[in-house]
C-alpha positions as CSV (number, residue, x, y, z in Angstrom):
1,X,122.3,153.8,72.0
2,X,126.0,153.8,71.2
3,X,127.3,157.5,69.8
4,X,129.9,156.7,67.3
5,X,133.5,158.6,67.9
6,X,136.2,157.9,65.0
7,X,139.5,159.7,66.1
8,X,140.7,158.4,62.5
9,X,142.0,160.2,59.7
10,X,140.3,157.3,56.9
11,X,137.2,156.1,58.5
12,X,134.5,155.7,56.3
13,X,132.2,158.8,57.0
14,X,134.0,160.7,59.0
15,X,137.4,160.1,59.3
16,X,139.2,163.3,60.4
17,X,136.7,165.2,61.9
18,X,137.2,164.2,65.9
19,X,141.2,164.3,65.4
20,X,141.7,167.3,67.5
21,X,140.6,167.2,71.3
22,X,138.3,169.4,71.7
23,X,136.4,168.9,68.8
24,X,135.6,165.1,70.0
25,X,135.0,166.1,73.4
26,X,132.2,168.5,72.2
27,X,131.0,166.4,69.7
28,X,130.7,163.4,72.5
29,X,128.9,165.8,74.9
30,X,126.6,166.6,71.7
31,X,125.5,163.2,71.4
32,X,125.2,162.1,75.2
33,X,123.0,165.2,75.6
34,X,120.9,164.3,72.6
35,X,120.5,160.9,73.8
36,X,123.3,158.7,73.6
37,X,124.2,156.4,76.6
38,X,127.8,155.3,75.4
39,X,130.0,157.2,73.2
40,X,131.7,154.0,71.2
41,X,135.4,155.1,70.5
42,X,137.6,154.3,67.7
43,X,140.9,154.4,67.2
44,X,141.4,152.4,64.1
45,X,139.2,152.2,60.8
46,X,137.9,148.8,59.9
47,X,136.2,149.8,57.0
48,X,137.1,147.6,53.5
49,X,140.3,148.1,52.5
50,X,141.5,150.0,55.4
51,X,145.2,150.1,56.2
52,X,146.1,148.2,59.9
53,X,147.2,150.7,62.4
54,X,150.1,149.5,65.0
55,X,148.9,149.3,68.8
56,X,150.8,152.2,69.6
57,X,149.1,154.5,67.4
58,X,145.8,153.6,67.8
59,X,146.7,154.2,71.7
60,X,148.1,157.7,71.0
61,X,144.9,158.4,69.2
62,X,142.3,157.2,71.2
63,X,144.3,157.8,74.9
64,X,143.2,161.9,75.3
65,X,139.7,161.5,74.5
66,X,139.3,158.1,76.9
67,X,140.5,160.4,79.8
68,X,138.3,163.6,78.8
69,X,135.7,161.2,78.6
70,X,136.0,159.7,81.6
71,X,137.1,162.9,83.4
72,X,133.3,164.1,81.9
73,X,131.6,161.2,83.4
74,X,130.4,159.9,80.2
75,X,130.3,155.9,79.6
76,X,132.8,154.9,77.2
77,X,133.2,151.4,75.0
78,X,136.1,150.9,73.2
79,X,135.7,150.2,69.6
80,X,139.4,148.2,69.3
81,X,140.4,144.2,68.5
82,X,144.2,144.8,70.2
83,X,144.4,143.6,73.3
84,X,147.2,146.3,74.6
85,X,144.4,148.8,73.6
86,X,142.1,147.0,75.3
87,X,143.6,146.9,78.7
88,X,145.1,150.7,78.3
89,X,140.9,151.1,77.8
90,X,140.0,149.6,80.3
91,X,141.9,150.9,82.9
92,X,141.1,154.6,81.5
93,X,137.6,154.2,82.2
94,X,136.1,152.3,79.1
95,X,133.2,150.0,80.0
96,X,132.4,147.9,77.1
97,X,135.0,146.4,74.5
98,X,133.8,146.5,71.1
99,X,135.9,144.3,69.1
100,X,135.3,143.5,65.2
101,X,137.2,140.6,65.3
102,X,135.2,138.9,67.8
103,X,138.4,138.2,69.7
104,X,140.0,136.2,67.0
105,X,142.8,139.0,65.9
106,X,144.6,138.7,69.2
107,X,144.9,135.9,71.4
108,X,145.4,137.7,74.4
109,X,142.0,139.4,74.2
110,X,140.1,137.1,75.6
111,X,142.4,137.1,78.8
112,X,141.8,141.2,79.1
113,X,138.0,140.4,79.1
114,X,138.2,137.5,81.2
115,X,140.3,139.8,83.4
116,X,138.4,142.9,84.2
117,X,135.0,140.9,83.5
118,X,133.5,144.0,81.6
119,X,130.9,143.4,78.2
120,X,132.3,142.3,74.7
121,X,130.1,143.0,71.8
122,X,131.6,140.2,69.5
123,X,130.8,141.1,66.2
124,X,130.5,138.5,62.6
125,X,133.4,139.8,60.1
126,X,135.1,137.0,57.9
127,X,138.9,137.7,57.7
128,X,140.0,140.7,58.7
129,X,139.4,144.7,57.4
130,X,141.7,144.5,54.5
131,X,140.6,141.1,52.6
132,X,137.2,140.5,54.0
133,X,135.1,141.8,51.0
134,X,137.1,138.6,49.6
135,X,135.7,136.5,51.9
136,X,131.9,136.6,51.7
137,X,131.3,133.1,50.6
138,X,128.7,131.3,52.4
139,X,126.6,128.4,52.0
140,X,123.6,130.4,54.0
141,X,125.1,133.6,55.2
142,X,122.4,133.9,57.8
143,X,122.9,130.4,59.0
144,X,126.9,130.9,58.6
145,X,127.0,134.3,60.8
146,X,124.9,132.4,63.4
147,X,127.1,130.0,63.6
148,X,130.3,131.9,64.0
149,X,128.5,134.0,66.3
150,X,127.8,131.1,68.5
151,X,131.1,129.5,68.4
152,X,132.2,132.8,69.6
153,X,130.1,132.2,72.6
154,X,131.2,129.2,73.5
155,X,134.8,130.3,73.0
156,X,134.1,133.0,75.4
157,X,132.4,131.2,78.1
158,X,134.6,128.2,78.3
159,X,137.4,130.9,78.9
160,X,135.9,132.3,81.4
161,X,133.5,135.4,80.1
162,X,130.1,135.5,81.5
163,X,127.5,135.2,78.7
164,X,125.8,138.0,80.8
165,X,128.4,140.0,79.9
166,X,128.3,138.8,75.7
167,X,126.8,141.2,73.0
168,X,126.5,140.1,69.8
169,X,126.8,142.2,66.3
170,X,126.0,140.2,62.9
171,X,128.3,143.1,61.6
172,X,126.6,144.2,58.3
173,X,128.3,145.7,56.0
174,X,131.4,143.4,57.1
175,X,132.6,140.6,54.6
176,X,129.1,140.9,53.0
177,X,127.4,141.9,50.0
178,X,124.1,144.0,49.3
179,X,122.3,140.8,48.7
180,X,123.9,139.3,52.2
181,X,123.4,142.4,54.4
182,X,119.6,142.8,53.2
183,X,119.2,139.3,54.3
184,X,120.5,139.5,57.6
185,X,118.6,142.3,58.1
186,X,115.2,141.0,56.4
187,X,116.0,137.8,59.4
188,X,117.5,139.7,62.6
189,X,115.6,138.1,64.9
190,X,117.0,134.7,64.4
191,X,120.1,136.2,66.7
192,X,118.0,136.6,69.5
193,X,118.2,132.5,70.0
194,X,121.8,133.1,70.8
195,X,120.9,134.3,74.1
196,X,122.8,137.5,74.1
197,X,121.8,141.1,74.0
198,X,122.4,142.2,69.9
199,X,123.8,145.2,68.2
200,X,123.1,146.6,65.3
201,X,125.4,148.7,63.1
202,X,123.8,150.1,59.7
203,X,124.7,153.8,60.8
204,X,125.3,155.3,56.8
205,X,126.7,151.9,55.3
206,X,127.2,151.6,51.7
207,X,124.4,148.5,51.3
208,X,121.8,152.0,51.5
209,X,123.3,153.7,48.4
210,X,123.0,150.0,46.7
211,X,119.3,150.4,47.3
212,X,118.9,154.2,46.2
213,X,122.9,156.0,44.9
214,X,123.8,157.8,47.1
215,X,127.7,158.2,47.2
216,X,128.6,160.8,50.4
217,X,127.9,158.4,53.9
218,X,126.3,161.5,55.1
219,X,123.4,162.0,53.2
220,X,122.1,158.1,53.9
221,X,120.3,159.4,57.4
222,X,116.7,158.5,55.9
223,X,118.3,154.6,55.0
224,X,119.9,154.2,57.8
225,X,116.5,155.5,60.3
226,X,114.5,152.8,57.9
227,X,117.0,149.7,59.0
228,X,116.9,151.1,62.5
229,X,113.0,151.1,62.6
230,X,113.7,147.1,61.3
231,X,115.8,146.5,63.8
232,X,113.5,147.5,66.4
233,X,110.9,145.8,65.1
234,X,112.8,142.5,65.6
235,X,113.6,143.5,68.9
236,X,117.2,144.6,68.1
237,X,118.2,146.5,71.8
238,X,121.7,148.5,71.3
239,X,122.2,150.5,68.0
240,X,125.2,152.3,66.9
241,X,124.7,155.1,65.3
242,X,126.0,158.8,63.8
243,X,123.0,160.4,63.7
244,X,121.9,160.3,67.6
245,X,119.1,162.8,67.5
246,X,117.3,161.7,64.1
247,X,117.7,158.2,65.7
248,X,116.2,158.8,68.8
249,X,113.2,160.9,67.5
250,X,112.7,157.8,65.3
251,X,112.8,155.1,68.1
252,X,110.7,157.4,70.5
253,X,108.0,157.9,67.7
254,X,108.4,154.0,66.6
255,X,107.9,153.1,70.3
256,X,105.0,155.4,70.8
257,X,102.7,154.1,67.8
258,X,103.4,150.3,68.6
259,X,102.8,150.5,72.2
């Protein structure tokens, strides 16, 4: 269970909120003590549309919290596709890159990685954050984000990753429509042939209020428990997630019934 941390002033649901210091240190120790066993941190938003952040201030942002963090003994992965962001992560205690891009948006990622040999989660997003809703064009999206996804792992071990050490995130909500995301999500357990451990990311997306309007990200909880419940029962093992208590006391109950 990854505990999502936005220190962003334009993220999607709640950009603004973890700014100051304090406020995301509490709010990370809320989440590990209600169940999270990574706090994910972000330092840029990726949501459509959103505006590219230089290296340097993404750093700025997400530098204070990495150290409390770490200082607090709580496992950190670093939501970031800059590879300067990446090592500065790294080496302040982050233990999983989680990068959007897959690697692609800088070429020195994949040295970083290679590097420090630490998890990637490469996720399935065509272009890039501002022109990717442009881009969902596929012949069979399910087959395409496979395929990418795949590549990626090749990439990755033939420049020296471990595959032990690959996640894998079909990234809904990414470069995909309401029709797409549903079926990815109706078909999640094709990923498992990749080999990799997946993620899954449909904390509050915007393919719920498709389904049943609802405009404030906040209020989509009982959608986003519902594709969670999915996930699981495709075998789906690391979600990221807002909501860490609702999840949990979903999965528990889920778990409970079906074994």
């Amino acid at each position: 269970m990854f505990g999502i941390l936005n220190v962003t002033p334009d993220s999607f649901s709640d950009g603004g909120e973890n700014l100051a210091l304090k406020n995301a240190l509490e709010h990370s120790k809320k989440m590990v003590k209600l169940g999270a066993d990574f706090i994910d941190v972000g330092g840029e938003s990726t949501r459509p549309g959103a505006t590219k952040v230089s290296d340097d201030v993404e750093s700025m942002r997400i530098l204070p919290i990495l150290q409390s963090l770490y200082h607090n003994k709580i496992n950190i992965s670093l939501d970031t596709r800059n590879s300067s962001t990446m090592e500065l992560g790294i080496l302040s205690g982050a233990k999983i890159i989680n990068d959007v891009s897959a690697l692609l948006n800088d070429k020195k990622s994949v040295e970083i990685i290679k590097r420090y040999q630490i998890p990637v989660v490469l996720m399935h997003m065509p272009g890039n954050p501002q022109n990717m809703m442009k881009k969902n064009i596929y012949q069979n999206v399910l087959f395409d984000v496979y395929d990418f996804l795949e590549e990626r792992i090749d990439f990755c071990v033939s420049n020296g990753i471990k595959r032990s050490n690959i996640i894998v995130d079909p990234g809904i909500g990414f470069g995909k429509n309401y029709e797409q995301n549903l079926e990815i999500l109706k078909n999640l357990s094709l990923f498992h042939t990749l080999g990799c451990p997946i993620m899954l990311g449909v904390s509050r997306k915007r393919f719920i209020s498709s389904i049943h309007k609802e405009n404030n990200p906040k209020n989509r909880l009982a959608g986003t428990i519902t594709s969670t419940i999915l996930g699981m029962r495709q075998g789906i093992q690391i979600h990221r997630v807002h909501d860490v208590s609702e999840i949990v006391q979903s999965i528990k109950v889920f778990e409970k019934i079906v074994n």
